[in-house]
C-alpha positions as CSV (number, residue, x, y, z in Angstrom):
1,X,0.0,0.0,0.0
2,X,1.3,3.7,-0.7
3,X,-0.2,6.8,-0.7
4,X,0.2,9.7,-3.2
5,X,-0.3,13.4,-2.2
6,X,-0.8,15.7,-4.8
7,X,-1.2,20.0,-4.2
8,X,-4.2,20.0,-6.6
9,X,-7.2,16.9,-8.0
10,X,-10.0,16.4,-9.9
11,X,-12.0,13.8,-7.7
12,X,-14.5,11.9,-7.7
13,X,-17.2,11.6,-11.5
14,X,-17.9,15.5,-11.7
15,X,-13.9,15.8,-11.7
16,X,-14.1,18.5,-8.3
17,X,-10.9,20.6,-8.5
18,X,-9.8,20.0,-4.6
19,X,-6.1,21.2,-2.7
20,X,-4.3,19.5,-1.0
21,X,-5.6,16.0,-1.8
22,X,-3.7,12.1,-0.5
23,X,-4.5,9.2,-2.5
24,X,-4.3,6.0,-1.0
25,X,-3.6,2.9,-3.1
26,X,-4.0,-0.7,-2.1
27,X,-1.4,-3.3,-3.3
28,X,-3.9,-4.9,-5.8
29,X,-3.5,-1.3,-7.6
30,X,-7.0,-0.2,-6.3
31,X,-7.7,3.8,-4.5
32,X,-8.3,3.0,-1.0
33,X,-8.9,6.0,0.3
34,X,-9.1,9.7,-0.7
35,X,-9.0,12.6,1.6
36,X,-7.6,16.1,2.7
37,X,-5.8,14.4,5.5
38,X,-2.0,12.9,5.4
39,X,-2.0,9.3,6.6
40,X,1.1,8.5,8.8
41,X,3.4,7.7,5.7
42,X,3.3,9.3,2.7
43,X,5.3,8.1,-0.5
44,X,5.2,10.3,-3.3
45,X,4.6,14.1,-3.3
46,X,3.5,16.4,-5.7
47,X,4.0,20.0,-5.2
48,X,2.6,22.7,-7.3
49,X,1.0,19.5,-9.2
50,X,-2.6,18.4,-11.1
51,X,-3.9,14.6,-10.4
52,X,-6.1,13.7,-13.4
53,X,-7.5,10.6,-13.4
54,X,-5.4,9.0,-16.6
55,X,-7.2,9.3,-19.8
56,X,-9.0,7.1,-21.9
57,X,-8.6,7.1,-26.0
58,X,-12.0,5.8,-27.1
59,X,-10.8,4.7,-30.5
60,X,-7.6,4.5,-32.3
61,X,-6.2,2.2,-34.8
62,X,-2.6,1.5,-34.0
63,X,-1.8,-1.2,-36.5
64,X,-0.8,1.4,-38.8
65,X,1.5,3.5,-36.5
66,X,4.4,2.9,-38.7
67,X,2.6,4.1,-41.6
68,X,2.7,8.0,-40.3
69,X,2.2,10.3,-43.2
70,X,2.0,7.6,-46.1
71,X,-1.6,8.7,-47.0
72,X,-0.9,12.2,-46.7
73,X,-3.5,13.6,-49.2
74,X,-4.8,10.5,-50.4
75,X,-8.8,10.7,-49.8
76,X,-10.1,9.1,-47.2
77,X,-12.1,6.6,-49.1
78,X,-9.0,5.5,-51.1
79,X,-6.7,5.6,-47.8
80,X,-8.6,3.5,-45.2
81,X,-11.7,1.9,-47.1
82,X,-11.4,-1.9,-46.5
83,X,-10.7,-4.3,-48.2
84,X,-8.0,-2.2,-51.1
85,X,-7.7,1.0,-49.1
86,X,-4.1,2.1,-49.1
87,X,-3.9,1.2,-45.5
88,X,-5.0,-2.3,-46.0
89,X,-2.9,-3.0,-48.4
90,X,0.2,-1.8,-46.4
91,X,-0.9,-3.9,-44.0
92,X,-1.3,-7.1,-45.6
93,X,2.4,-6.9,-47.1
94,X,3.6,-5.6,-43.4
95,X,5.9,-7.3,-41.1
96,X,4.8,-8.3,-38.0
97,X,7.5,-6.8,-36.5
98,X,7.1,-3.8,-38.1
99,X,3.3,-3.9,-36.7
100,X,3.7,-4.3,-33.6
101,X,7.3,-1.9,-33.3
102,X,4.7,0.7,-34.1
103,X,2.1,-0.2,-31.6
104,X,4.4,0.1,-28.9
105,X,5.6,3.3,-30.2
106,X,1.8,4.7,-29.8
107,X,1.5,2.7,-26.9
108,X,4.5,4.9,-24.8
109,X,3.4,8.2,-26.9
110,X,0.2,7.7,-25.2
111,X,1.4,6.7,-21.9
112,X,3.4,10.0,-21.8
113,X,0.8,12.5,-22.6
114,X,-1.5,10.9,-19.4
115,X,-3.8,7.7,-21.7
116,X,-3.5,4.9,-19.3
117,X,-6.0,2.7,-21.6
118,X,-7.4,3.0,-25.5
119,X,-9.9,1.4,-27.4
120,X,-8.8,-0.1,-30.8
121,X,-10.4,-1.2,-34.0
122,X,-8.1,-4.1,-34.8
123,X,-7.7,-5.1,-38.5
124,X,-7.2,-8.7,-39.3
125,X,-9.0,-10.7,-37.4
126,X,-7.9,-12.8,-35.1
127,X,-4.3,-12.5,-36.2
128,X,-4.3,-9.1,-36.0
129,X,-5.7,-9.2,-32.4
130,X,-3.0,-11.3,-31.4
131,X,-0.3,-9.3,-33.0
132,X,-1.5,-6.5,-30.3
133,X,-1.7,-8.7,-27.6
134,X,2.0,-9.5,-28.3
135,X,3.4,-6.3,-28.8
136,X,2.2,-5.0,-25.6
137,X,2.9,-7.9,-23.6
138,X,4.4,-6.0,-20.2
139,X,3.5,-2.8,-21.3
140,X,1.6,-1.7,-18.3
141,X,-1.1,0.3,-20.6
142,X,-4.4,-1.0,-20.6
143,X,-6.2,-1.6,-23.9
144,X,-9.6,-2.6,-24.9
145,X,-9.5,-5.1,-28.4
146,X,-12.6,-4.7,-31.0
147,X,-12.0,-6.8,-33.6
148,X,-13.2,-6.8,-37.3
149,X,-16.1,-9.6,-37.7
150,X,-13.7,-12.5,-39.5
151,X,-15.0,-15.6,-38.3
152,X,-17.3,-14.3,-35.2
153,X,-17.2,-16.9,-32.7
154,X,-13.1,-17.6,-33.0
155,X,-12.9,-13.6,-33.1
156,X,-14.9,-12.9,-30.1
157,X,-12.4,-15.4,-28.1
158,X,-9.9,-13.1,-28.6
159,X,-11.3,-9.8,-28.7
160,X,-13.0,-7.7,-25.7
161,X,-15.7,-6.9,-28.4
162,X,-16.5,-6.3,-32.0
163,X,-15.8,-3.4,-34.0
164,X,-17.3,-2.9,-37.4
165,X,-15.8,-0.9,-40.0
166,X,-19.0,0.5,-41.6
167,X,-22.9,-0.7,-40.8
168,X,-23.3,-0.8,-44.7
169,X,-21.4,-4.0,-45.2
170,X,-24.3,-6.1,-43.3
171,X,-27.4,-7.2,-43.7
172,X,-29.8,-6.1,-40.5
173,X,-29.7,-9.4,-39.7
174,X,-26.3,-9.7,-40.0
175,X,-25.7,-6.9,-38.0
176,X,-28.5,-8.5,-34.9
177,X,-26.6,-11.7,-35.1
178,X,-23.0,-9.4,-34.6
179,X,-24.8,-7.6,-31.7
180,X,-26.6,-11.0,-30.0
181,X,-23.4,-12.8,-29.9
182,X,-22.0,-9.7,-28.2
183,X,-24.1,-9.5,-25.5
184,X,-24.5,-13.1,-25.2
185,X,-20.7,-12.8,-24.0
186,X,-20.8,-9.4,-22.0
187,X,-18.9,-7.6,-24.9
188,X,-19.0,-4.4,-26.5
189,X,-20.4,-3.5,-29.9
190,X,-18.9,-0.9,-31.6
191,X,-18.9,1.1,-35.3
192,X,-17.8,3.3,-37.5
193,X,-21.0,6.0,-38.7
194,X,-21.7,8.5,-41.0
195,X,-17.8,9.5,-41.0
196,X,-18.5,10.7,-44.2
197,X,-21.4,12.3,-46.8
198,X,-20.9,9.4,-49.0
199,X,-21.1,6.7,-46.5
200,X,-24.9,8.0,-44.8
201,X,-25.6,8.2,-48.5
202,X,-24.9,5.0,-49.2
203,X,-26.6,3.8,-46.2
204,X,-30.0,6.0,-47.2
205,X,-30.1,4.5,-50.5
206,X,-29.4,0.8,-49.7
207,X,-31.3,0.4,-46.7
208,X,-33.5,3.8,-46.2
209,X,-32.0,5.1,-43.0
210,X,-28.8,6.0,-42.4
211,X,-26.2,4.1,-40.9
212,X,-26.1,6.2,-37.8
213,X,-29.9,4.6,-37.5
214,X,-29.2,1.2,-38.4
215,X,-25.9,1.4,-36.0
216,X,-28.2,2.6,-33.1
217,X,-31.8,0.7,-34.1
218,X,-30.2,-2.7,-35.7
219,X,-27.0,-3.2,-34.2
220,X,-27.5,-1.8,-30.7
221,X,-24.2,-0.4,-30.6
222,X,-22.4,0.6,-27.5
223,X,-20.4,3.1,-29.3
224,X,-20.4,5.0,-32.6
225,X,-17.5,6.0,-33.6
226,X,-17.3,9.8,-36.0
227,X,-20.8,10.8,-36.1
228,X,-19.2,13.9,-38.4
229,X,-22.4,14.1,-40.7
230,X,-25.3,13.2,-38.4
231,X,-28.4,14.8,-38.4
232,X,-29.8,17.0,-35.7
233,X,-32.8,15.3,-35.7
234,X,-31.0,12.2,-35.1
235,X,-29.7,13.2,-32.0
236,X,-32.5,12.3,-29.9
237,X,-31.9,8.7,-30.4
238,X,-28.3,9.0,-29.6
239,X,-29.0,10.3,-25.9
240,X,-27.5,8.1,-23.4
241,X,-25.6,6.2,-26.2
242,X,-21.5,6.4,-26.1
243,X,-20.1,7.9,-29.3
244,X,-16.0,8.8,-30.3
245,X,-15.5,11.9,-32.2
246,X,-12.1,12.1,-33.8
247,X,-12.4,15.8,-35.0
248,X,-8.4,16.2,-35.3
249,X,-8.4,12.8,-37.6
250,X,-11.7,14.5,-39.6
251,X,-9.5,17.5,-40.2
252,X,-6.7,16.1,-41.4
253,X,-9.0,13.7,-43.4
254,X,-10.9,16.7,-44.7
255,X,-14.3,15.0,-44.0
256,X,-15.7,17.4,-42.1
257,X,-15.8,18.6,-38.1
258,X,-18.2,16.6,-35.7
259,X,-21.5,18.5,-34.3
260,X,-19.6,18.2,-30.5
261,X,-21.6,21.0,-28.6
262,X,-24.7,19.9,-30.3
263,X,-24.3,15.8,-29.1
264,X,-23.7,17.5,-25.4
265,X,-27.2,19.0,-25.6
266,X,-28.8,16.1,-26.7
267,X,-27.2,14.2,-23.7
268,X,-24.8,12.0,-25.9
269,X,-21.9,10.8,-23.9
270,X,-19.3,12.1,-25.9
271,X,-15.4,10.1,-26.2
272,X,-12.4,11.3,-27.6
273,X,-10.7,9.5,-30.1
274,X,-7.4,9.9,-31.8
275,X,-8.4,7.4,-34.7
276,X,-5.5,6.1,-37.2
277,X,-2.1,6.5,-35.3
278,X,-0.7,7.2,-39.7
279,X,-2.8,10.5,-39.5
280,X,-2.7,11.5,-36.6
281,X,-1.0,11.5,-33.0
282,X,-2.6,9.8,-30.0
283,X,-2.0,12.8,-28.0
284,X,-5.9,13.1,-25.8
285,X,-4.0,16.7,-24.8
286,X,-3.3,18.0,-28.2
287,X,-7.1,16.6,-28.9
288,X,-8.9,18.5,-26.2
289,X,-7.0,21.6,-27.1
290,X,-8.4,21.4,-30.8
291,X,-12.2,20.5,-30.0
292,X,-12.4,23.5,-27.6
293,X,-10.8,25.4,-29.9
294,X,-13.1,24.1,-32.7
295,X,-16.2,24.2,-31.1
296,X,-15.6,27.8,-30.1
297,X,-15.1,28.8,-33.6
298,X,-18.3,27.3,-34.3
299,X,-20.6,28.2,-32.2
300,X,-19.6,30.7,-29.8
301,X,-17.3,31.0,-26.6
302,X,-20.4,29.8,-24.2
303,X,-20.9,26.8,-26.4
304,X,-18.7,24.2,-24.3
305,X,-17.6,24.1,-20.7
306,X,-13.9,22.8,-20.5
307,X,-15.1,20.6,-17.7
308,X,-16.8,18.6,-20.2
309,X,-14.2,18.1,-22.7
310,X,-12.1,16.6,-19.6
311,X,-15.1,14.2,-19.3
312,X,-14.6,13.4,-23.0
313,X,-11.0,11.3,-21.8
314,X,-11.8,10.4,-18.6
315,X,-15.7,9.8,-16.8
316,X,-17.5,9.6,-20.5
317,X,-14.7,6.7,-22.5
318,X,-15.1,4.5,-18.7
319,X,-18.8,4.1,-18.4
320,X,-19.1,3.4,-22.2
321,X,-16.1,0.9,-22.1
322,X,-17.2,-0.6,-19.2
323,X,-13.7,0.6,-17.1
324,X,-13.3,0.8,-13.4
325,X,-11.3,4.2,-13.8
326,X,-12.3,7.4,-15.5
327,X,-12.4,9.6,-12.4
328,X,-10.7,9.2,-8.6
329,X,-12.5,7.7,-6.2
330,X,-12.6,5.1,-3.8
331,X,-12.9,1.3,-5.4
332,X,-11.4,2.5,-8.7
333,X,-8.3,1.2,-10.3
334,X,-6.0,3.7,-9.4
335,X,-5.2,5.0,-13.0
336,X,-3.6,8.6,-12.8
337,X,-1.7,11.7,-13.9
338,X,0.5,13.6,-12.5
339,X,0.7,17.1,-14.5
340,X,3.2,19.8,-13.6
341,X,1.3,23.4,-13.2
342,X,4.2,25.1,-12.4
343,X,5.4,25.0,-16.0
344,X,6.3,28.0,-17.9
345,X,3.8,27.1,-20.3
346,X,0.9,26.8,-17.9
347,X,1.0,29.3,-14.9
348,X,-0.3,30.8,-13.6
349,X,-3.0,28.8,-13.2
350,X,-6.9,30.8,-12.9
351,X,-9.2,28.2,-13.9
352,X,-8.1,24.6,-14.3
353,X,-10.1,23.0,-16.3
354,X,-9.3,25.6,-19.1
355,X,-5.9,24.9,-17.8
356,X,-5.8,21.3,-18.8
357,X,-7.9,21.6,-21.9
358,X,-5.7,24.6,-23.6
359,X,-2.6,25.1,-21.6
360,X,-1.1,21.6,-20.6
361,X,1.1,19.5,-23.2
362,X,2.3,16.1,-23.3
363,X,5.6,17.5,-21.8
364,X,4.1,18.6,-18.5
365,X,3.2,14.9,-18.0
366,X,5.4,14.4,-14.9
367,X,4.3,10.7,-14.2
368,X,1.9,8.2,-15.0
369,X,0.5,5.7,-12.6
370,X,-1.6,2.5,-14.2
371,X,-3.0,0.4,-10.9
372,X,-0.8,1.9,-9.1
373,X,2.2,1.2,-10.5
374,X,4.1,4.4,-11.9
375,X,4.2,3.2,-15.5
376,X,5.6,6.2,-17.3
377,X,7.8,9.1,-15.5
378,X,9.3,12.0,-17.7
């Protein structure tokens, strides 16, 4: 057991900024206690520091980290389309060592901008799941594998769910059978929607709805992943429902910008996702920073509170994924940050939450603690 004590914390699921904060942590890597009050030893201290709960990267695809700027200005159709998209075909003439050299390159990039777990969509099958399971075997990160539906009942073995590259490759009952063999086994559905015009078009014309709908009404997903093109009057039947926006991925992509602010108000839980690693880095930091940013432009500087973009990574990705972290408190795996506010770059610090969202980079990661176990120090 050791305890951490930290000068500044968000605690507990509405991420309170409190001073002067000790966490406890059991030796099974679980918070044991959290309170204002130093217990008779104290192990770690953090002066002039921020404990975040670590963040959570609600969809990436890693299997193509060592692909980075290959499909620079190829359109996204051409570049990530399965089965001939560029990035497929990389992949099928990769190395595995290649592969998985590049997942745990993402893997540490994440761990030292404050992600203590992800959520990938794993091409090639059960192969490919493996592969990941290999290359981060004894990296401390925890990761969450939805794989691609090739050969469903020897997939779902392997994987911690399924996740589907587009609704319009399946027939509704294809897509019911995908989402009844998923909850037969406690795991999560997941799929890409309406990432593009021409996708929800496709979707309208083949089967009269859009694939946001089908996604939702057919295959009962967990989470949607993109969402850039929904409708407003969709919205509705997305409250309650988990959905990863990737708007620095959409922008490099040049598909378009996510309707954030507007999901928010129709009581969406909104994730953050970093989506293909060859776009775009799995920085959560740099990815908060742009959505505020972004949504601001938009629609105004009222639009979003900065509180709820820290949600995004944290409170929001846990309860959709099913994670005992997301936020500090007692019971919870004791998944954590330690950011430095006394950084040129971000003092002095007036409000903290803007702080974190705008202010705070990757470098100002001090430490990173996954069950306890400091798992990244800079």
């Amino acid at each position: 057991m050791k305890t951490i004590y930290c000068e500044y914390a968000l605690l507990g699921r509405e991420l309170r900024f409190e001073e002067r904060v000790y966490v406890t942590i059991s030796s099974s890597g679980f918070i044991k206690r959290v309170s204002p009050s130093p217990p008779r030893r104290v192990d770690e201290e953090y002066d002039s520091c921020l404990l975040t709960p670590g963040f959570i990267n609600a969809h990436t695809h890693v299997g193509d980290s060592f692909f980075k700027e290959v499909g620079f200005n190829v359109p996204v159709e051409e570049l990530v389309a399965p089965p001939d998209g560029l990035k497929h075909r990389l992949l099928r003439n990769a190395g595995e060592d290649d592969v998985k050299e590049g997942i745990r390159c993402a893997a540490e990039e994440m761990l030292s901008s404050g992600t203590t777990a992800f959520a990938d969509f794993r091409e090639g099958g059960v192969r490919g799941a493996l592969i990941l399971r290999r290359a981060l075997e004894g990296t401390p990160i925890r990761y969450i594998i939805l794989g691609r539906n090739d050969g469903l009942e020897e997939l779902l073995r392997v994987c911690d769910g399924v996740g589907l590259p587009s609704t319009n490759l399946y027939s509704d009952e294809e897509l019911r059978r995908i989402s009844e063999a998923c909850r037969l086994n406690g795991l999560l559905v997941a799929a890409h929607a309406s990432e593009t015009v021409r996708e929800r078009e496709l979707a309208v014309k083949m089967y009269g709805v859009s694939d946001a709908v089908r996604a939702v009404k057919v295959l009962n997903a967990d989470l949607l992943v993109h969402l850039t093109h929904v409708d407003e009057e969709e919205l509705p039947l997305l409250s309650g429902r988990g959905v990863a926006c990737c708007p620095r991925a959409n922008a490099y992509l040049g598909v378009g910008l996510p309707p954030v602010e507007k999901m928010v108000r129709a009581g969406v839980r909104v994730c953050l996702g970093t989506d293909n690693v060859m776009v775009n880095s799995p920085d959560l930091l740099r990815e908060m920073d742009f959505l505020g940013k972004m949504v601001r432009a938009r629609s105004g500087p009222a639009c979003l509170e900065a509180r709820e973009i820290v949600k995004m990574v944290t409170v929001n990705p846990a309860e959709v994924l099913r994670l005992n972290s997301g936020w500090i408190e007692r019971g919870r795996y004791a998944d954590l940050a330690v950011i430095d506010l006394d950084a040129a770059n971000v003092k002095p610090v007036h409000h903290p939450y803007q702080a974190l969202v705008h202010r705070v980079k990757s470098e100002n990661v001090l430490c990173v603690y996954v069950g306890g176990v400091k798992a990244y120090e800079r």
